[in-house]
LUMVEX-856330 format. One record per residue (C-alpha): residue in three letters; y, z, x. Coordinates in pm, whole numbers, plus 50000, padded with zeros to 5 digits. Layout:
REM LUMVEX-856330
<node res="ALA" yy="Y" zz="Z" xx="X"/>
...
END
This chain:
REM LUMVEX-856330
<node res="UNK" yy="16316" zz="03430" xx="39839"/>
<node res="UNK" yy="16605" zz="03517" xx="39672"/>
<node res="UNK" yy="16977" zz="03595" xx="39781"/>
<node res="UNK" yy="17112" zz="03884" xx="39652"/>
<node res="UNK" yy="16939" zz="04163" xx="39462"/>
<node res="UNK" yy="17232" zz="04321" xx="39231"/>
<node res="UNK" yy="17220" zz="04694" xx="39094"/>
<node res="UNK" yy="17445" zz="04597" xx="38813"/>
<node res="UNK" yy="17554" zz="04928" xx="38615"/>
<node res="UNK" yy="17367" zz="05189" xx="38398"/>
<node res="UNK" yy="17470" zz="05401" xx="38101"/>
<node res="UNK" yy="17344" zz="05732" xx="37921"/>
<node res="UNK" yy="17431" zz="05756" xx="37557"/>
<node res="UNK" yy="17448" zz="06167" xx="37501"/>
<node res="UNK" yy="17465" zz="06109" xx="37079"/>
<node res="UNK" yy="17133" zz="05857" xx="37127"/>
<node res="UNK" yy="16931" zz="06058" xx="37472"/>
<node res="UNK" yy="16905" zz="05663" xx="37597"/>
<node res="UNK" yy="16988" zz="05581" xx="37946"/>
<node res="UNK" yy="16984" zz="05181" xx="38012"/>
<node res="UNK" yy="16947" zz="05045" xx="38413"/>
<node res="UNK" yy="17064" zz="04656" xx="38422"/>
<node res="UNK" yy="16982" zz="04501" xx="38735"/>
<node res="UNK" yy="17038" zz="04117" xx="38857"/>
<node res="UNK" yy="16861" zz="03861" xx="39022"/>
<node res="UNK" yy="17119" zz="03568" xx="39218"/>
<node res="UNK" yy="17232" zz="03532" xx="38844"/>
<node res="UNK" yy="16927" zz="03368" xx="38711"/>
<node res="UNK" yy="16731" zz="03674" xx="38617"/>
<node res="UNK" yy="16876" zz="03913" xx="38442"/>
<node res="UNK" yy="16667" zz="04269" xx="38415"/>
<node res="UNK" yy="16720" zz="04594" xx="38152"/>
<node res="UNK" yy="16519" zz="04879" xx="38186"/>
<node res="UNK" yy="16572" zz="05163" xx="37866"/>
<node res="UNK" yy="16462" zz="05531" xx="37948"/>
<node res="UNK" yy="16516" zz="05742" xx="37587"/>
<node res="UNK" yy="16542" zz="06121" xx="37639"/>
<node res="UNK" yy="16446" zz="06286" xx="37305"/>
<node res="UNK" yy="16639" zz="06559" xx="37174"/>
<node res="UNK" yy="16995" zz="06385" xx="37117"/>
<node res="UNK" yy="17258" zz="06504" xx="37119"/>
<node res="UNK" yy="17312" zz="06635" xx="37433"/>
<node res="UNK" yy="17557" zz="06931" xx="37537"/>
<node res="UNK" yy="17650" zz="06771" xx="37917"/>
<node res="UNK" yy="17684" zz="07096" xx="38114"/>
<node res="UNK" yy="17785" zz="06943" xx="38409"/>
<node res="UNK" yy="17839" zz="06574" xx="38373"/>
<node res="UNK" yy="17918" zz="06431" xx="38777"/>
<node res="UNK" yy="17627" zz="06591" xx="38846"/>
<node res="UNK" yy="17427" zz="06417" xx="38523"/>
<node res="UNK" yy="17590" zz="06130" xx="38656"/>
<node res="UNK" yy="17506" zz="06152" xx="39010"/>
<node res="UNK" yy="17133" zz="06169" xx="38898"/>
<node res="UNK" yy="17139" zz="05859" xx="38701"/>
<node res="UNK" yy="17307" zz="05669" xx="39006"/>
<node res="UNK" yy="17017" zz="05760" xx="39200"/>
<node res="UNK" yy="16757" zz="05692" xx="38915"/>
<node res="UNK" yy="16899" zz="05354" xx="38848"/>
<node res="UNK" yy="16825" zz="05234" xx="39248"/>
<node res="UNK" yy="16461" zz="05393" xx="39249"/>
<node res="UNK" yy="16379" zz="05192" xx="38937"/>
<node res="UNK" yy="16506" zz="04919" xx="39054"/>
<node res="UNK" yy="16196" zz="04901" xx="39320"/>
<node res="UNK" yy="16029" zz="04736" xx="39044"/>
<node res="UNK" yy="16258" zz="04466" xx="39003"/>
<node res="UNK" yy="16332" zz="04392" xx="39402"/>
<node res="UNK" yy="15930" zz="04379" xx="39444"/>
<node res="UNK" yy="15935" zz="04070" xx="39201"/>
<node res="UNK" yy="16207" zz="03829" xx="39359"/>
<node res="UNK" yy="16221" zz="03978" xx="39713"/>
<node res="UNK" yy="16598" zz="03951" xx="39775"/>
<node res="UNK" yy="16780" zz="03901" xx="40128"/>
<node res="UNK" yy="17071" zz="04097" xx="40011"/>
<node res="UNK" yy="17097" zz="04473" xx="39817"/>
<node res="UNK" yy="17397" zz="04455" xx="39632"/>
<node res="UNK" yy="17528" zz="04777" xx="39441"/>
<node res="UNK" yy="17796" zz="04751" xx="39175"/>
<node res="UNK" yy="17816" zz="05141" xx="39091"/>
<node res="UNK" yy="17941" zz="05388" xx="39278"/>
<node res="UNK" yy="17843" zz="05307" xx="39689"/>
<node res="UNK" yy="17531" zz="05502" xx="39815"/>
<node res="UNK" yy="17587" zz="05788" xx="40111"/>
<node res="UNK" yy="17460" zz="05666" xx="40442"/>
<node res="UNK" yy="17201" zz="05945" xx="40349"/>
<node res="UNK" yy="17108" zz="05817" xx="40057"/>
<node res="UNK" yy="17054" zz="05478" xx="40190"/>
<node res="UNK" yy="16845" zz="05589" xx="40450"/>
<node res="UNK" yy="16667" zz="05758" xx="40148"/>
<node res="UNK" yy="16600" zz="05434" xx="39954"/>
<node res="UNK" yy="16519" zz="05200" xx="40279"/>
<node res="UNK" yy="16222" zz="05432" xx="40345"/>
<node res="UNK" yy="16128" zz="05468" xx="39988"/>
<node res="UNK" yy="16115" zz="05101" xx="39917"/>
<node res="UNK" yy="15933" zz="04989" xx="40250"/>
<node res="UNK" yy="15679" zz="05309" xx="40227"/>
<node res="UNK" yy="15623" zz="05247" xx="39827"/>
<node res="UNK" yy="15612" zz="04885" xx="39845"/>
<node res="UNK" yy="15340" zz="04857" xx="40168"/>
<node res="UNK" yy="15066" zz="04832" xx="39924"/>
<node res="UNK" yy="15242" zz="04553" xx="39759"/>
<node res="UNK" yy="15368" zz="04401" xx="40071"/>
<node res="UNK" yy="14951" zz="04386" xx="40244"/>
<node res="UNK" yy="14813" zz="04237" xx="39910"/>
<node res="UNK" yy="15112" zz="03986" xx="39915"/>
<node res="UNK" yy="15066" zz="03911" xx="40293"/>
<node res="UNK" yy="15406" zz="04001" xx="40379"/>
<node res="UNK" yy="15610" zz="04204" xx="40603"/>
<node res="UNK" yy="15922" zz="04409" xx="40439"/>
<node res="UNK" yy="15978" zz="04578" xx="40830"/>
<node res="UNK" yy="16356" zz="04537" xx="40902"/>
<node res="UNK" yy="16422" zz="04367" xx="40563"/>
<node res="UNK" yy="16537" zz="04631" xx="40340"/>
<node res="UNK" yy="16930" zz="04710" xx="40379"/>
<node res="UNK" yy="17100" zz="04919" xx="40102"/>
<node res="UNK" yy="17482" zz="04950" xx="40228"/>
<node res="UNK" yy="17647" zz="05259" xx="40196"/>
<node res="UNK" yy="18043" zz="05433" xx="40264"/>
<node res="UNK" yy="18086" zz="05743" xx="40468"/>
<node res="UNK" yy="18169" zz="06043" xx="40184"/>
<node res="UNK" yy="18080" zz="06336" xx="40031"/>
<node res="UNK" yy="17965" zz="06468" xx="39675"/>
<node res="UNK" yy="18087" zz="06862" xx="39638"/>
<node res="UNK" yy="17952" zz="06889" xx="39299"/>
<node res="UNK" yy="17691" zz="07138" xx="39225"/>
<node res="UNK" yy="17453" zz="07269" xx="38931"/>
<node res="UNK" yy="17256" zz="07552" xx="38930"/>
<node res="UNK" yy="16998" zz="07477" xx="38686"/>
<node res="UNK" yy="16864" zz="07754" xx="38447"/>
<node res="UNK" yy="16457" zz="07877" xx="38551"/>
<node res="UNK" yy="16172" zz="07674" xx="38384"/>
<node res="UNK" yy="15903" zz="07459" xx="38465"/>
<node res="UNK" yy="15780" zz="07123" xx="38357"/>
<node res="UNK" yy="15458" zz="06988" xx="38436"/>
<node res="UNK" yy="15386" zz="06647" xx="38409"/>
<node res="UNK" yy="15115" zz="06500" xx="38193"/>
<node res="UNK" yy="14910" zz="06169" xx="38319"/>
<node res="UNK" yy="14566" zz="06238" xx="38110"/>
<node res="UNK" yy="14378" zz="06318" xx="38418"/>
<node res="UNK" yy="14141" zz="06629" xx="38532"/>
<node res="UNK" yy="14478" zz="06747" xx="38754"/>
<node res="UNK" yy="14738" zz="06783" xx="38548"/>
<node res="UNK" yy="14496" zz="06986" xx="38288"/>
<node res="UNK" yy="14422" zz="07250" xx="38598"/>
<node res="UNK" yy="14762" zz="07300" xx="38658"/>
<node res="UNK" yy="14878" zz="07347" xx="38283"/>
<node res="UNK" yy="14598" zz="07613" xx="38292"/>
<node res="UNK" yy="14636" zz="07796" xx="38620"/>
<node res="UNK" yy="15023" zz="07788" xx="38464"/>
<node res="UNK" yy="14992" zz="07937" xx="38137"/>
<node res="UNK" yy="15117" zz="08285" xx="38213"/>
<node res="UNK" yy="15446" zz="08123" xx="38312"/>
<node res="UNK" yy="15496" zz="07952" xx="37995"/>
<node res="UNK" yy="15578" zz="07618" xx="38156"/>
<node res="UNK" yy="15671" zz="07299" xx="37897"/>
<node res="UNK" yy="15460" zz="06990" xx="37932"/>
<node res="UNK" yy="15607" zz="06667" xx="37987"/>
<node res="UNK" yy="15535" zz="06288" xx="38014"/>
<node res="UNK" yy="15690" zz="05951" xx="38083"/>
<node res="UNK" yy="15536" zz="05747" xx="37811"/>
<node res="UNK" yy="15194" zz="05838" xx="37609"/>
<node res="UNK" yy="14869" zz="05728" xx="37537"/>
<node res="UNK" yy="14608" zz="05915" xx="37364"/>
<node res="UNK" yy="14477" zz="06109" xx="37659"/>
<node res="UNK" yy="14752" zz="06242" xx="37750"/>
<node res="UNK" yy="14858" zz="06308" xx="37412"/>
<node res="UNK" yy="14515" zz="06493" xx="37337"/>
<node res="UNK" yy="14533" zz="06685" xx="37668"/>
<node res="UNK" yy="14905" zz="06805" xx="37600"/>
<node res="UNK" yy="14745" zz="06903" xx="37231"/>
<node res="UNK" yy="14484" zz="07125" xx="37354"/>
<node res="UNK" yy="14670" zz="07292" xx="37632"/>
<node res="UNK" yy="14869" zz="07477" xx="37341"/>
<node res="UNK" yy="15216" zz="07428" xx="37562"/>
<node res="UNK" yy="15537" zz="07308" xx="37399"/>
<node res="UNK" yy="15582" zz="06947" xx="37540"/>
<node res="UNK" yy="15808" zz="06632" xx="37550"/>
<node res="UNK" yy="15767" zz="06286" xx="37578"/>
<node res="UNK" yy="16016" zz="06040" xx="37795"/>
<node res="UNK" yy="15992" zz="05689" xx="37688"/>
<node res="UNK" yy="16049" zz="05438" xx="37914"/>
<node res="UNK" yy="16062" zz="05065" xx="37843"/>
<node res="UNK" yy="15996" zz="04796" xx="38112"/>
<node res="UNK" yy="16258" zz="04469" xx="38091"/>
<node res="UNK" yy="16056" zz="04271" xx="37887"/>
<node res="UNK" yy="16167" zz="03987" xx="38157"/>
<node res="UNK" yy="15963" zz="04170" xx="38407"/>
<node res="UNK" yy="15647" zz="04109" xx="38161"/>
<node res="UNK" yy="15764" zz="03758" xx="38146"/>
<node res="UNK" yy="15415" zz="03517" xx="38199"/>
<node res="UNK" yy="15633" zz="03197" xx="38244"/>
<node res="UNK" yy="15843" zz="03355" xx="38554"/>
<node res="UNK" yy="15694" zz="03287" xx="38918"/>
<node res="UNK" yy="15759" zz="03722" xx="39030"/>
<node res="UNK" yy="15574" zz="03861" xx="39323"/>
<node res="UNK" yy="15348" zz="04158" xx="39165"/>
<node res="UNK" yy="15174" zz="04441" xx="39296"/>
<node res="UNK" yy="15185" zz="04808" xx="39309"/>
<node res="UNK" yy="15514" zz="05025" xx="39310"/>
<node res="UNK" yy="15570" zz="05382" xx="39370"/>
<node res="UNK" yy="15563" zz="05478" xx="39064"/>
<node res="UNK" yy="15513" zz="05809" xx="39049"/>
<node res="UNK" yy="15849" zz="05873" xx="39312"/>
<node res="UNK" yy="16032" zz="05659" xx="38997"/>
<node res="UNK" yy="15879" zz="05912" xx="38751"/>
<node res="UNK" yy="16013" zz="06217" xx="39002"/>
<node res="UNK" yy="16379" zz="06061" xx="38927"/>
<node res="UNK" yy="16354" zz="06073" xx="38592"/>
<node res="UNK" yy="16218" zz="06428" xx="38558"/>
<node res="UNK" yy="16513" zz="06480" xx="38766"/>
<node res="UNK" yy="16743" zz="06409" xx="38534"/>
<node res="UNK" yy="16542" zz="06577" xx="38249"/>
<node res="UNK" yy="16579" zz="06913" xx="38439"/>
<node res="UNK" yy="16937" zz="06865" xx="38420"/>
<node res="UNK" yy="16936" zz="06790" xx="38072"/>
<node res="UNK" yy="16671" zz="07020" xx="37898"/>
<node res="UNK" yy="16743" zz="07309" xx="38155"/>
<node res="UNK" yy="16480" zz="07367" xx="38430"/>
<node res="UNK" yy="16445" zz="07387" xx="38738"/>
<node res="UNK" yy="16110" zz="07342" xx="38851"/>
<node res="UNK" yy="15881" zz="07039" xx="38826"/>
<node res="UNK" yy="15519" zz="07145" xx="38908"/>
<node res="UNK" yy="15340" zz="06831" xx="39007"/>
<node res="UNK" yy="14935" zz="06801" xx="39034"/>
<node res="UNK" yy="14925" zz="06565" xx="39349"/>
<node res="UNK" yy="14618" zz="06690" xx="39580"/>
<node res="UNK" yy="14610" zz="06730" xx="39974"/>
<node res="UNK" yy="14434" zz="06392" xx="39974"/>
<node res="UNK" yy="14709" zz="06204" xx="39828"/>
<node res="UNK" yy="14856" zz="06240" xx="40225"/>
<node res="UNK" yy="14554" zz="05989" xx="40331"/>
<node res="UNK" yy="14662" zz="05639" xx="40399"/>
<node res="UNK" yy="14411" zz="05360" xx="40336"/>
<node res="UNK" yy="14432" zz="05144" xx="40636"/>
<node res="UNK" yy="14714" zz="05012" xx="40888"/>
<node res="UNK" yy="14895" zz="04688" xx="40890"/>
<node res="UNK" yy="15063" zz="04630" xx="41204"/>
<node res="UNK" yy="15104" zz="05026" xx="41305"/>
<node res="UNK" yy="15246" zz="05088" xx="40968"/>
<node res="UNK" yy="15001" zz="05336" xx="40749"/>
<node res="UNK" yy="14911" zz="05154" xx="40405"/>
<node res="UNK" yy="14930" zz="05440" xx="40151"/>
<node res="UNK" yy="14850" zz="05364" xx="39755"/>
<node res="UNK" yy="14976" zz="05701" xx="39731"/>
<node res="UNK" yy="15242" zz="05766" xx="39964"/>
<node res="UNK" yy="15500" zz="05868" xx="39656"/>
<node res="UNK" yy="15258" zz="06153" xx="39605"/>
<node res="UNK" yy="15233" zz="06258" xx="39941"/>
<node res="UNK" yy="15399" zz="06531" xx="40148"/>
<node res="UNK" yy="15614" zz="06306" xx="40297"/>
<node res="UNK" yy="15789" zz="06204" xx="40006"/>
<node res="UNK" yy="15763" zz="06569" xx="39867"/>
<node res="UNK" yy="16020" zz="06655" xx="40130"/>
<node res="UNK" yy="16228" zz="06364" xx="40168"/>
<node res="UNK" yy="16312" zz="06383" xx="39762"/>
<node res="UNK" yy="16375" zz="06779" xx="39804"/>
<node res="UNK" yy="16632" zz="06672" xx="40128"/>
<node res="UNK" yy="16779" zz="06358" xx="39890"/>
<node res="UNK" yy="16917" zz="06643" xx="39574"/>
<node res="UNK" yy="16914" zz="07003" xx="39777"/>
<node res="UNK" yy="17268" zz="06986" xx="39784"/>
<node res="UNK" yy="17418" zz="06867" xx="39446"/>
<node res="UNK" yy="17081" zz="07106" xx="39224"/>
<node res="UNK" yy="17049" zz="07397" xx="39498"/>
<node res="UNK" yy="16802" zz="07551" xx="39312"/>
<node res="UNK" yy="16605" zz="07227" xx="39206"/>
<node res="UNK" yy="16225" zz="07261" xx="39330"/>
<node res="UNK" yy="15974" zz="06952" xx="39291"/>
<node res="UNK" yy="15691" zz="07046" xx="39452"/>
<node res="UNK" yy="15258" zz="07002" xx="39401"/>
<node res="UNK" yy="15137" zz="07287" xx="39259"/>
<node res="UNK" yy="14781" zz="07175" xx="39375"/>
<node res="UNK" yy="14883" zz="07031" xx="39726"/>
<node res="UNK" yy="14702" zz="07275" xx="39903"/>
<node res="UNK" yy="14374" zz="07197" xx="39725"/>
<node res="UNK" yy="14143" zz="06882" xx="39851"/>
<node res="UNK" yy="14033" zz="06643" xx="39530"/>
<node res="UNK" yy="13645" zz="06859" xx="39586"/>
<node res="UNK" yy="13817" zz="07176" xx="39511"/>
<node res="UNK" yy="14041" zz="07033" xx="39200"/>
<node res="UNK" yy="13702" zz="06899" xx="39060"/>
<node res="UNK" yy="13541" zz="07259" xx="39084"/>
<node res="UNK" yy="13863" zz="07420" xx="38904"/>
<node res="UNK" yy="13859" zz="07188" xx="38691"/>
<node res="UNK" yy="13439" zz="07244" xx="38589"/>
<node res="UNK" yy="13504" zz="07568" xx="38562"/>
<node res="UNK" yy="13835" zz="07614" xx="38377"/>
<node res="UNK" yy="13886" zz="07345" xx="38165"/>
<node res="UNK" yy="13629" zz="07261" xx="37925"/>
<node res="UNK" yy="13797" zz="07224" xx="37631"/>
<node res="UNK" yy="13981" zz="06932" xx="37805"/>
<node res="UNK" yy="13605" zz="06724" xx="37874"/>
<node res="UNK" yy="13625" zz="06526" xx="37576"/>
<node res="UNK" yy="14029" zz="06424" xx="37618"/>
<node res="UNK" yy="14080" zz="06366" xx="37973"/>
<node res="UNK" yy="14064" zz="06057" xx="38101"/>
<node res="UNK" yy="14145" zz="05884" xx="38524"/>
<node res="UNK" yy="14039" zz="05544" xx="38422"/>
<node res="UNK" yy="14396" zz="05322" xx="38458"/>
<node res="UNK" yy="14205" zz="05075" xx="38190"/>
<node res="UNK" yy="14342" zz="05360" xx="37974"/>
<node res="UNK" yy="14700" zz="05347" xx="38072"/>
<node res="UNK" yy="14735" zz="04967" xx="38087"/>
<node res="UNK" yy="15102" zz="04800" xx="37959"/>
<node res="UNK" yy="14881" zz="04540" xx="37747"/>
<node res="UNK" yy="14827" zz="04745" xx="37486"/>
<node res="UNK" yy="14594" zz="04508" xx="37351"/>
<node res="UNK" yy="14389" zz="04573" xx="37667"/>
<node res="UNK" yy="14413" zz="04930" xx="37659"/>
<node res="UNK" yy="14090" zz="05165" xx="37660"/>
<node res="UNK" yy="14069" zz="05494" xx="37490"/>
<node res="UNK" yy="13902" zz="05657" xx="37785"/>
<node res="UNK" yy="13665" zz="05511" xx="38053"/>
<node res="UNK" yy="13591" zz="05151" xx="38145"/>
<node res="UNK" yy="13286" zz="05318" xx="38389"/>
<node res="UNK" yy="13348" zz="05022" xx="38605"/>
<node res="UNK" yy="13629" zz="05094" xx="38868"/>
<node res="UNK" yy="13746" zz="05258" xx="39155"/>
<node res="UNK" yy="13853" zz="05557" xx="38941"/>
<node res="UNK" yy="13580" zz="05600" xx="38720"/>
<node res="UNK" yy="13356" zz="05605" xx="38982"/>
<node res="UNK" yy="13518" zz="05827" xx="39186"/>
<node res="UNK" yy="13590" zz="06105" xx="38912"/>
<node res="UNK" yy="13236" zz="06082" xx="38813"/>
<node res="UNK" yy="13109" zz="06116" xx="39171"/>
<node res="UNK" yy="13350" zz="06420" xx="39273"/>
<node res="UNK" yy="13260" zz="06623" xx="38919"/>
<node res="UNK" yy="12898" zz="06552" xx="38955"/>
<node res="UNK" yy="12824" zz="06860" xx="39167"/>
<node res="UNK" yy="13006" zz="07090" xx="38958"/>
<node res="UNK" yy="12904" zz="06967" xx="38579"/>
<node res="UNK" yy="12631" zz="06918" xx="38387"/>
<node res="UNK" yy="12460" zz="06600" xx="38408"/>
<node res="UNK" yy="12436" zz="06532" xx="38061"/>
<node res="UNK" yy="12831" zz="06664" xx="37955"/>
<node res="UNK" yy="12917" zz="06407" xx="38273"/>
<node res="UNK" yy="12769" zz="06107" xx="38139"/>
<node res="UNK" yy="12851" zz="06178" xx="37808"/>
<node res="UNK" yy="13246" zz="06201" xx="37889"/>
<node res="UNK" yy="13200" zz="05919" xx="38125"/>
<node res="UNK" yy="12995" zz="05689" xx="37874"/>
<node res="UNK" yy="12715" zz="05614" xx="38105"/>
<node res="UNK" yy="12535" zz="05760" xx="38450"/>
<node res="UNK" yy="12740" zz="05549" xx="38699"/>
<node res="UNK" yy="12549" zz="05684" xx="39006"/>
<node res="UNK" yy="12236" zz="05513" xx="38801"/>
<node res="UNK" yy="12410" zz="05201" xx="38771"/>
<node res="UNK" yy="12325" zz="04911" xx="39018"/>
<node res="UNK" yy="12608" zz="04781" xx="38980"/>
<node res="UNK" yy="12816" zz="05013" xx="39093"/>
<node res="UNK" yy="12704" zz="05047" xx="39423"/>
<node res="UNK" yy="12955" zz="04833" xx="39656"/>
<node res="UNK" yy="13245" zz="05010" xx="39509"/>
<node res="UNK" yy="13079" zz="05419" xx="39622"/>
<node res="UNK" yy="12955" zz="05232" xx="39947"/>
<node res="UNK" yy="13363" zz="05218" xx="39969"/>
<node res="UNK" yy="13395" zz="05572" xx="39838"/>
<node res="UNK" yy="13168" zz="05703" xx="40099"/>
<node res="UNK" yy="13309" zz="05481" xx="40381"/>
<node res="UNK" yy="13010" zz="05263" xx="40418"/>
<node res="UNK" yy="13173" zz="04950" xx="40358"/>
<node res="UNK" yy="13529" zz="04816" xx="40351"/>
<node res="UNK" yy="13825" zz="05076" xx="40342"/>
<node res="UNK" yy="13939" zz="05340" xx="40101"/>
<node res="UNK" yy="14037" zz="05167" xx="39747"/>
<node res="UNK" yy="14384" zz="05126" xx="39680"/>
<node res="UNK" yy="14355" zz="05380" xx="39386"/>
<node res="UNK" yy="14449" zz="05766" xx="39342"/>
<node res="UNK" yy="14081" zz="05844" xx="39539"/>
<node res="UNK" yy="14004" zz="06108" xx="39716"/>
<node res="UNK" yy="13907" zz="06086" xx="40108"/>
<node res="UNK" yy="13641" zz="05948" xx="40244"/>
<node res="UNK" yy="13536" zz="06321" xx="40395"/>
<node res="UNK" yy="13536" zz="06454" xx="40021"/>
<node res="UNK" yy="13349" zz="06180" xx="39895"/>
<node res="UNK" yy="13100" zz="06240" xx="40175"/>
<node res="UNK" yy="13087" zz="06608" xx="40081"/>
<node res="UNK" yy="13059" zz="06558" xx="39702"/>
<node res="UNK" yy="12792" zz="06326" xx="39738"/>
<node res="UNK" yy="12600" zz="06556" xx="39973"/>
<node res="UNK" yy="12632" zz="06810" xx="39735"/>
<node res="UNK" yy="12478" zz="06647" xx="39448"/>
<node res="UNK" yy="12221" zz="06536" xx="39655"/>
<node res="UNK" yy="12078" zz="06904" xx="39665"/>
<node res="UNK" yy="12065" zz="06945" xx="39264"/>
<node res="UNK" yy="11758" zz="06808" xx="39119"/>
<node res="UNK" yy="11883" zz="06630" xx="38813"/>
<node res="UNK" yy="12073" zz="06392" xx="38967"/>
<node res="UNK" yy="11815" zz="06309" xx="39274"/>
<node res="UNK" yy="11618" zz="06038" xx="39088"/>
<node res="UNK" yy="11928" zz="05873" xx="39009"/>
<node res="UNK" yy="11900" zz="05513" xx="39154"/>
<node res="UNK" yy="12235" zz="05531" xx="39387"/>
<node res="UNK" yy="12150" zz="05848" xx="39509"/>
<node res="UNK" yy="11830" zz="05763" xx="39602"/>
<node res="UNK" yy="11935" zz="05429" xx="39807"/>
<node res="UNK" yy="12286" zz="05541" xx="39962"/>
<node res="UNK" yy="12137" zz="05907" xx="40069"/>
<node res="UNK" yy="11897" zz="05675" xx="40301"/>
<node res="UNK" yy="12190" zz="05474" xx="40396"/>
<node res="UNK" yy="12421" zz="05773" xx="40395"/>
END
């Protein structure tokens, strides 16, 4: 394990839009993450508080660099976190990282320290009204740039691929693309890193952050479901959540962390009152010009880019599970089509929707909905005809 963890220093370029987070490992890995805000040049309307959002930004990405050398010490070169803050971060690290830390077979309880100074920040910025919503590719995000439209909100993503290119396309919304660029040391083959999941999407919440600030809005309309609140299992007491950064939880904590420095800031789930079931029906019934762009399969969104799908793999966690939850709400044959094949007449894919349905195992560690959904989805489907001959069906409604 190593020493000392160092957050090293970051720097925004206003004339280039490219923000740069350099991190340190006990001097013998050396990590630099780029994020490049398009528009440049930037008109900084209130720079401390540009600032302050970067600070934070730079120690939530950093969870992706701690998870791969697991250091004793947190070390922060920049400006010292408040006590509040660091309470912030502990949380967010141990909570984001408990995916990582069951599949790794270790225990991060009582091992994540970020020091901090007493003080206060007095700066504030109220930010001028508009929303972004943020683009992944999936059946969500298209429901809630429809059920948005009469508010003219502005698309936005951290990195592309063609889904969510082709979804931001037919939604007919102005849009803007974030890149952000991994430290290619990270990626390295030859190191010896821990790997595993990371909360990515509270990382992505950072950075939209800081795009309010600079492309004036104030409201980031997520797409994360009531489901998302769902743990998969328990390790010692502690709730393993794949999605915990898109959970209530976090929702609030994040609001708590920047209420006081962007009053009128709001990052919120526009959907979070909806179950995965319902999403699925909106999305049947609202958004058929998306069917042929969308895709959930992470085979589309993977950082090989030499391993990266179009669309669906029809052979995972999430393929299986968007297929089974839109089943009772689409037609069989637009389904398969989109999908590529009828997974629930696939043998093979009957393990992974005994999982689904809570027959076997636990709930995968994707972005699935619960096992009471599942169970209700595949109930549902069970009472149309066309899909009643379909081998799974068949087998795990006897099981079921």
């Amino acid at each position: 394990m190593t020493k000392d963890f160092v957050f090293e220093k970051y720097h925004f370029n206003d004339q280039t839009g490219v923000l740069t987070l350099a991190y340190r490992a006990d001097n013998q890995s050396f990590f630099e993450e780029k994020i490049t805000f398009p528009g440049a040049p930037f008109s900084i309307k209130n720079q401390a508080v540009l600032d302050k959002c970067f600070r934070l930004l730079h120690v939530a990405a950093g969870v992706s660099y701690y998870k791969a050398v697991l250091a004793d010490n947190l070390i922060i070169e920049t400006q010292p976190l408040l006590p509040k803050e660091a309470t912030f971060f502990e949380k967010f690290y141990l909570m984001g990282l408990g995916q990582f830390a069951y599949q790794n077979g270790l225990d991060l309880r009582g091992k994540i320290h970020f020091p901090s100074v007493a003080g206060h920040f007095d700066e504030k910025l109220v930010l001028d009204k508009g929303i972004f919503v943020p683009v992944g590719g999936g059946k969500d995000s298209c429901v809630t740039m429809e059920l948005l439209k009469k508010e003219n909100p502005t698309a936005i993503s951290v990195n592309t691929v063609k889904p969510i290119e082709d979804c931001k396309r037919i939604s007919g919304l102005d849009n803007i693309t974030i890149l952000r660029e991994i430290s290619p040391e990270l990626l390295d083959k030859s190191k010896s890193f821990y790997n595993g999941h990371v909360p990515i999407t509270g990382i992505l919440a950072f950075v939209m952050m800081a795009a309010c600030v600079l492309y004036g809005k104030n409201e980031i309309a997520m797409s994360c479901e009531s489901s998302a609140n769902e743990g998969n299992l328990k390790m010692g007491g502690m709730e393993i959540n794949h999605q915990w950064s898109k959970s209530e939880e976090f929702e609030r904590m994040f609001m708590d962390l920047v209420h006081d420095f962007l009053p009128n800031f709001r990052y919120h789930s526009f959907l979070r009152a909806f179950r995965e079931i319902d999403i699925a029906r909106l999305f049947a019934q609202n958004c058929s010009a998306y069917f042929e762009a969308f895709t959930s399969c992470n085979h589309a969104f993977h950082i090989d880019k030499a391993k990266r799908l179009d669309r669906w793999c029809g052979d995972c966690d999430k393929c299986r599970f968007v297929f089974l939850i839109l089943a009772p709400f689409m037609d069989k044959k637009v389904l398969t089509r989109v999908v590529g094949h009828d997974l629930l007449d696939d043998e093979r894919q009957k393990q992974g929707y005994r999982e689904l349905l809570g027959l076997s195992g636990h709930k995968p560690f994707e972005c699935v909905g619960t096992v009471d959904e599942c169970r209700e989805a595949f109930t549902k489907l069970c009472t149309r005809e066309e899909w009643q001959n379909d081998k799974l069906v068949r087998e795990l409604a006897d099981e079921f």
